[in-house]
N, C-alpha and C positions, 0 to 999 in steps of 0.2 A: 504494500500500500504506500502510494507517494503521499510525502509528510508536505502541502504546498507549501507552509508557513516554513518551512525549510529550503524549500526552493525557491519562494519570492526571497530571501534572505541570504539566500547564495548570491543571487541576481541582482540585489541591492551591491553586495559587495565587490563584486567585479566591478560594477558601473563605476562604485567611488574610488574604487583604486583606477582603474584607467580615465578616470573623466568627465564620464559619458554621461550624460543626461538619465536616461535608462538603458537595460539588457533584458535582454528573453533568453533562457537557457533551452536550448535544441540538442536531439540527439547525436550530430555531428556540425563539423565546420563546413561541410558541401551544400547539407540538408538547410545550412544555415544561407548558404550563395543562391541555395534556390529558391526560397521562401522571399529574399529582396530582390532578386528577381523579377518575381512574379509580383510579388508587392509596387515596383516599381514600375510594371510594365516595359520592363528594358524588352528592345529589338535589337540591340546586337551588344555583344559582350567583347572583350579582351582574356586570353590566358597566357600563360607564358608557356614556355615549351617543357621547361623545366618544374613541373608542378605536378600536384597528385592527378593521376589519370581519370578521377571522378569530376573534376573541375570544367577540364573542356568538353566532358562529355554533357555536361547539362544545354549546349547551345543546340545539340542534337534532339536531349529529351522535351528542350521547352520551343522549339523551333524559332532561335533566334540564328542573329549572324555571328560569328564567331572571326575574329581576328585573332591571328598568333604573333606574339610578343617575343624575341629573343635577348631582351638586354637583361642584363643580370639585375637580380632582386635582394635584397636582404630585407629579411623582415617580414614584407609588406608590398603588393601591386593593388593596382587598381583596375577592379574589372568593367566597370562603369565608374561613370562622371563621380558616382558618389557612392558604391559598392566595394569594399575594401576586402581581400583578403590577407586575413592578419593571423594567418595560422599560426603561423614562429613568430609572432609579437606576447612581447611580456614586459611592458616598461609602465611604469607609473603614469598617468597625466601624457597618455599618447594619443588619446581619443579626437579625432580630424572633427572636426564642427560641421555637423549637417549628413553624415553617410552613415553608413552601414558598414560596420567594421566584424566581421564574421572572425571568430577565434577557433581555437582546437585543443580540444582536453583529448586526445589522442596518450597512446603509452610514451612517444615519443617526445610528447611536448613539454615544457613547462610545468602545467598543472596536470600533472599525468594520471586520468581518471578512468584512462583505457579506451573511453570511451566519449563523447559528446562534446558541445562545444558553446559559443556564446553568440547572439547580434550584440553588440553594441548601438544602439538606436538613439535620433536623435528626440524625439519625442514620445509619449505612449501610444 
């Protein structure tokens, strides 16, 4: 049984350590690309080449355009104007003013929860 008052409570605190006005905790960082996406109405997207292979596959699932990016990244790209993939972001007060910054609680990352991830949102 999920405890929400636990999970609005997670979600509070991610937002205030990165910044962020609000967050919504999601099951992954992709599921999180897709959700603003589609919130967003975006028609074409950015990935880079070098990225998890679920990324550029959403321009396929959600029938957008897809551009491929090859400059190197650390951190953080932008897959639209204001769509953020911030998988390997973990810094305090990084939060961009106005986007959608998508995290990853992967095994690999940061907050290594194996599993799930964050929007960072600008409003509710």
């Amino acid at each position: 049984m999920v405890n929400w008052n636990t999970v609005t409570e997670f979600e509070n605190k991610i937002a205030e350590f990165f910044g962020a006005p609000y967050a919504v905790a999601v099951d992954s960082c992709t599921h999180g690309l897709e959700l603003c996406l589609k919130y967003t109405g975006a028609k074409v997207m950015i990935s880079q080449k070098h990225t998890y292979l679920s990324v550029p596959m959403l321009a396929d699932k959600l029938g957008i355009k897809l551009h491929w990016m090859s400059a190197n990244w650390v951190k953080k790209y932008s897959i639209t104007i204001n769509i953020i993939d911030a998988a390997t972001l973990w810094e305090a007060e990084s939060y961009i003013n106005d986007s959608f910054m998508c995290l990853s609680f992967q095994y690999q990352k940061h907050l290594s929860l194996g599993r799930g991830g964050m929007i960072l949102c600008p409003d509710e």
